[in-house]
C-alpha positions as semicolon CSV with decimal commas, in nm:
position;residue;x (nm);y (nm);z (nm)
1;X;-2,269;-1,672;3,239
2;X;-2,058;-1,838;2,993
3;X;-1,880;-1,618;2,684
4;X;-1,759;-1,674;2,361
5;X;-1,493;-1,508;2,131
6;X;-1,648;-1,424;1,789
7;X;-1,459;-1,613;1,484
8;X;-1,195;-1,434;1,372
9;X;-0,918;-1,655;1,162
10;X;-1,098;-1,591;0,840
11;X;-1,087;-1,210;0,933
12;X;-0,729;-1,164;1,049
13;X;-0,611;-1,333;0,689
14;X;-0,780;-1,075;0,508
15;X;-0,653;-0,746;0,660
16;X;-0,392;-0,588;0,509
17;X;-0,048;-0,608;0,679
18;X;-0,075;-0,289;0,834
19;X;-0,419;-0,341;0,979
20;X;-0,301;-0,697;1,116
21;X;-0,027;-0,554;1,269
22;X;-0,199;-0,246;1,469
23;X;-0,452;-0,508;1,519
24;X;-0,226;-0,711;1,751
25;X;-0,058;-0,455;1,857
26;X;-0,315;-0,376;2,073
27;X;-0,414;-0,702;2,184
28;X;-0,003;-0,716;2,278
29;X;-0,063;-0,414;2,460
30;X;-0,395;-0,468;2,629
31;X;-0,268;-0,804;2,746
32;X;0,064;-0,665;2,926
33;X;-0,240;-0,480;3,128
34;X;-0,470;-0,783;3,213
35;X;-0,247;-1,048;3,249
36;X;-0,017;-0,999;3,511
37;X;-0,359;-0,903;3,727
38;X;-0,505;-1,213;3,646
39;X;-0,184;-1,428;3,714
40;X;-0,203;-1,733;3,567
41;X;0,061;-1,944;3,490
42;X;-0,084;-2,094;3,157
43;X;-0,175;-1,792;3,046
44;X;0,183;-1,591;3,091
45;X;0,271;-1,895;2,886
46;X;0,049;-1,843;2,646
47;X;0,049;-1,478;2,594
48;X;0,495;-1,466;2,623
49;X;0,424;-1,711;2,288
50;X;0,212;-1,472;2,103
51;X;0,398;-1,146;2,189
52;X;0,719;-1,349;2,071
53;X;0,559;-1,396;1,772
54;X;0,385;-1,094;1,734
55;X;0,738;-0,913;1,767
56;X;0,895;-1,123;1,471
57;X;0,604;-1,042;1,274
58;X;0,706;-0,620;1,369
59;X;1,064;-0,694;1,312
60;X;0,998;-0,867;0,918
61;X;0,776;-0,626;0,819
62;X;0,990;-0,354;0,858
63;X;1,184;-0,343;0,528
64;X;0,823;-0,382;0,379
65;X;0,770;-0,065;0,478
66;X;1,121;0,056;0,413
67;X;0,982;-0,024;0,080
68;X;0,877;0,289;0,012
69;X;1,240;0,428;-0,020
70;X;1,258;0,337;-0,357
71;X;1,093;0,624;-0,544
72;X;1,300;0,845;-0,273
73;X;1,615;0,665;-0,417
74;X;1,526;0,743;-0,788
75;X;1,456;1,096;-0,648
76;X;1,855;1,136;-0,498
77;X;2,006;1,019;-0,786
78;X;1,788;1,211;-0,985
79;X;1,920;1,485;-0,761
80;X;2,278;1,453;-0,785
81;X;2,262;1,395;-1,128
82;X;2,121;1,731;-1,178
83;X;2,365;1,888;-0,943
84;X;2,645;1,694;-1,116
85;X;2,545;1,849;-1,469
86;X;2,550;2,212;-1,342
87;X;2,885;2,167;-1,189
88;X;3,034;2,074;-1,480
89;X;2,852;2,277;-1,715
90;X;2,937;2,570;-1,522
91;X;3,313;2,483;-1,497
92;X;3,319;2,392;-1,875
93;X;3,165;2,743;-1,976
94;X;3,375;2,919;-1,771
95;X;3,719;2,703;-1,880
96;X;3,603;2,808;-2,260
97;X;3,456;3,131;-2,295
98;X;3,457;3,353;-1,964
99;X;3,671;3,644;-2,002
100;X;3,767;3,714;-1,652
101;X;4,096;3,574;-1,564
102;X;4,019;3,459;-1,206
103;X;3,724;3,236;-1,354
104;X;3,964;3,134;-1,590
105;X;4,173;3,008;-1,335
106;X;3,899;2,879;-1,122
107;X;3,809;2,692;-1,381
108;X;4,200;2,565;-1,481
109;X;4,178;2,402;-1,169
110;X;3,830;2,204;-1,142
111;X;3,895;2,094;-1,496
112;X;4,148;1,832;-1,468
113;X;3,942;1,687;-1,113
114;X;3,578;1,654;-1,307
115;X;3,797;1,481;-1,628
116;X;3,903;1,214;-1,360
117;X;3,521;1,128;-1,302
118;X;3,405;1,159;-1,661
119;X;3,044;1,014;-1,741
120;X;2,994;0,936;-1,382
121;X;2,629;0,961;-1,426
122;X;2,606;0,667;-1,660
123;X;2,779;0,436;-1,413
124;X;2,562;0,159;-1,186
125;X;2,411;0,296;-0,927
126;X;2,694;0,189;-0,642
127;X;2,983;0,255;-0,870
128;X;2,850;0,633;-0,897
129;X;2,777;0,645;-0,522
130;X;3,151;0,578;-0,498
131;X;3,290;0,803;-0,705
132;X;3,075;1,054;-0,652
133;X;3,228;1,011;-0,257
134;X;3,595;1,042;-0,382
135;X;3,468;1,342;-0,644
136;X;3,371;1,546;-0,321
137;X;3,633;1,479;-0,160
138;X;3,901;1,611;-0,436
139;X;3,652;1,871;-0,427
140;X;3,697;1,939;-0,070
141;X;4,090;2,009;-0,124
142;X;4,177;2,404;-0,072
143;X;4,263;2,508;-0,402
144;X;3,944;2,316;-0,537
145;X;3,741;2,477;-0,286
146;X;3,854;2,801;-0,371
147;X;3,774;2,774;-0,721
148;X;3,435;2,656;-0,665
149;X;3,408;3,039;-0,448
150;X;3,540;3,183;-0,728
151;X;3,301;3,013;-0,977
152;X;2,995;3,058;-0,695
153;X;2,938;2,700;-0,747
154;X;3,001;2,562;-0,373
155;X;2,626;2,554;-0,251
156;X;2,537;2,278;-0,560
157;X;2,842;2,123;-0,430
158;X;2,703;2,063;-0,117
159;X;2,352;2,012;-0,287
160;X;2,574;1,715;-0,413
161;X;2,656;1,603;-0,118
162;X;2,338;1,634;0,078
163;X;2,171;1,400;-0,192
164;X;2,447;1,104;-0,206
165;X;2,433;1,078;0,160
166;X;2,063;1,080;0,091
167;X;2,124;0,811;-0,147
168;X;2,404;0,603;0,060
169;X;2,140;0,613;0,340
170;X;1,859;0,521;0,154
171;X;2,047;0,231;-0,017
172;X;2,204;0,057;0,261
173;X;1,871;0,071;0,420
174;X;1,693;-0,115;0,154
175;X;2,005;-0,360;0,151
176;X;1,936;-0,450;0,494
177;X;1,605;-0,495;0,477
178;X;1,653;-0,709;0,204
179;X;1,926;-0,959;0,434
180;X;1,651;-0,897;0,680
181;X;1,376;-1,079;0,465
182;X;1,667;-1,320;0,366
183;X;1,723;-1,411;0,772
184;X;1,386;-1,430;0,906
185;X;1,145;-1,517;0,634
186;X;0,840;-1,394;0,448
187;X;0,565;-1,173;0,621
188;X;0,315;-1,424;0,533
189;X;0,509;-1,690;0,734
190;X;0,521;-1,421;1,014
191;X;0,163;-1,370;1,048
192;X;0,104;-1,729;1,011
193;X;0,267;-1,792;1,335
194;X;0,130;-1,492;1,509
195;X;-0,229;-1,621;1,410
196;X;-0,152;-1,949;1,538
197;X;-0,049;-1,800;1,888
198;X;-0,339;-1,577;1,912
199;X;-0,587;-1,864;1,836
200;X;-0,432;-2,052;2,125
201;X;-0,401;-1,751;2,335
202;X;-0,787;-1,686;2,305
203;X;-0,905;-2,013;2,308
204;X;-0,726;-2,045;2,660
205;X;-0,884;-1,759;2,791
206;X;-1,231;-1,875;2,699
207;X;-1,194;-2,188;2,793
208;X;-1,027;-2,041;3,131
209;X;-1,344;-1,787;3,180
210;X;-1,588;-2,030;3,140
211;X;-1,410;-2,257;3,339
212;X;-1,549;-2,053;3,651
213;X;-1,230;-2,167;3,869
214;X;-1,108;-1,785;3,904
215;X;-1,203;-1,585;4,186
216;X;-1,398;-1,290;4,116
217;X;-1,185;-1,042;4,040
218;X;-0,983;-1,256;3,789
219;X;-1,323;-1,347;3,624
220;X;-1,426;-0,978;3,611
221;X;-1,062;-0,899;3,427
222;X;-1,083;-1,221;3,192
223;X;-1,442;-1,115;3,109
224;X;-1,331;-0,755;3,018
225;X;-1,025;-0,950;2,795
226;X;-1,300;-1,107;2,603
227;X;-1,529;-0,811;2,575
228;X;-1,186;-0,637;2,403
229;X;-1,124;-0,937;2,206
230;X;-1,443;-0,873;2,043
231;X;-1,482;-0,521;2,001
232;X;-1,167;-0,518;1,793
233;X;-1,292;-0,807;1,600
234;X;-1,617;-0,626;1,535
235;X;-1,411;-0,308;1,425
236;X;-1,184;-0,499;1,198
237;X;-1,460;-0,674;1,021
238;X;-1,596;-0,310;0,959
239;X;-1,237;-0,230;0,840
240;X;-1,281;-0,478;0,586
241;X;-1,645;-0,385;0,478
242;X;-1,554;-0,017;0,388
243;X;-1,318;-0,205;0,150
244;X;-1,602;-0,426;-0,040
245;X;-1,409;-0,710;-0,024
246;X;-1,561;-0,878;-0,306
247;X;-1,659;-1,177;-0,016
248;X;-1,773;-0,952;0,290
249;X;-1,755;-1,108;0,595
250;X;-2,045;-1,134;0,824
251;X;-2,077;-0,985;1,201
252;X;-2,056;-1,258;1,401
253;X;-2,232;-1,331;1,712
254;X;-2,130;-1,509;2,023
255;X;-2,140;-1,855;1,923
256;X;-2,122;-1,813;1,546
257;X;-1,957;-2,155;1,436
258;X;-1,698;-1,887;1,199
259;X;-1,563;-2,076;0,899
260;X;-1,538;-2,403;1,023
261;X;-1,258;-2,611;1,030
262;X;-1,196;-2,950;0,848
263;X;-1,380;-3,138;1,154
264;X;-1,702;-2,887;1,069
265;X;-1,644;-2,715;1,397
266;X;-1,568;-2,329;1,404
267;X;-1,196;-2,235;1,401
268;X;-1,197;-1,898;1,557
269;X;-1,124;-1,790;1,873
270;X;-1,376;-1,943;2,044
271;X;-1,394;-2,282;2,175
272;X;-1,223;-2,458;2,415
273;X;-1,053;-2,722;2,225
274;X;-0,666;-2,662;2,246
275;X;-0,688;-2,438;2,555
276;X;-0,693;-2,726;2,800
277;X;-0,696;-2,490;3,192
278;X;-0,517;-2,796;3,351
């Protein structure tokens, strides 16, 4: 009994990144299962192609999802900043009115080091990572780091530090996701290709099933790869439903004709026209 693979193409282009990625995902992974079993040379071929491709698509939408270290960014500096102003507001009360001579002293000490890094928190964003790096480090000299005892101030100094690191971290991150995007394109260039390889890794294993030149065994596995196929279809149409896309896809049916391509036939996975079984 022959089977089909429900149109899909018009489904896969509407999911959201994340759902097209965990959607082939687990095609990826259901295929390293079925296909060395069924051993076919055409169809290693065909799935090595679309796990290549699915594994660029992973790899460029990472710093898409590194995206989401920007508010976390604003929240370091926003940290640091705030650490920054009670250092110095605590050293600059203490240089001008405290009345004990060893904060006095304390403060005699940090003074001239916090002059050298004046209005640091009006510099760009780099510049202050910077010199906020060479502040703690002046600040990590012994005589500083005894007056920041004396002055009970070294736990915001290290509150400092924890959220530059934070912010160094963060940065370079986004920077290399950025050079990342630069190097291997746009996500919707990524899932282009990955779409292409699955439609011509499931149109060869249609064609392949109903081909009937499989032993058993094979056919049984092949037939079970199509029943999969489907049931994730099926689930990511109802993905898209709870979303009212404004256009709701159908359920399709075995042997729905999908969207149709520009020769009128259907375009999804089913069909047998570029899977040739040679």
């Amino acid at each position: 009994m022959k089977k089909q693979i429900f149109a899909y193409k018009k489904i896969v282009k509407d999911l959201k990144n994340g759902d097209h990625a965990t959607m082939n995902e687990s095609i990826v992974s259901r295929m390293e299962t079925y296909e060395p079993q069924i051993g076919n040379a055409k169809l290693t071929a065909h799935t090595t192609a679309y796990k290549a491709a699915y594994t660029h698509e992973d790899m460029v939408m990472k710093p898409f999802r590194a995206a989401k270290e920007t508010p976390l960014i604003h929240e370091a500096d926003l940290d640091r900043s705030d650490a920054m102003t009670y250092i110095e507001s605590t050293v600059t009360v203490a240089y001008g009115y405290s009345k004990l001579p060893n904060e006095q002293k304390a403060a005699h000490v940090l003074m001239p080091i916090l002059a050298n890094y004046k209005n640091i928190k009006n510099k760009n964003l780099t510049d202050e990572t910077g010199l906020v790096t060479n502040l703690l480090e002046d600040l990590d000299k012994p005589a500083a780091k005894a007056a920041l005892a004396t002055l009970n101030i070294q736990s915001v100094v290290e509150d400092l530090r924890t959220a530059n690191n934070t912010f160094k971290s963060l940065w370079d991150e986004r920077a290399q996701g950025a050079e990342a995007k630069r190097q291997h394109g746009t996500v919707k260039e990524a899932r282009a290709k990955t779409d292409e390889q699955l439609g011509e890794l499931t149109d060869f294993i249609e064609a392949l099933y109903n081909s009937n030149l499989l032993p058993e065994a094979m056919q049984k596995l092949l037939g079970e790869m199509i029943d999969f196929l489907n049931a994730e279809i099926t689930a990511y149409i109802d993905v898209l439903s709870h979303r009212h896309l404004k256009n709701k896809p159908h359920k399709p049916s075995p042997g729905d004709g999908g969207e149709g391509g520009e020769d009128g036939s259907g375009n999804g996975g089913g069909g047998t026209g570029g899977g040739g079984i040679g």
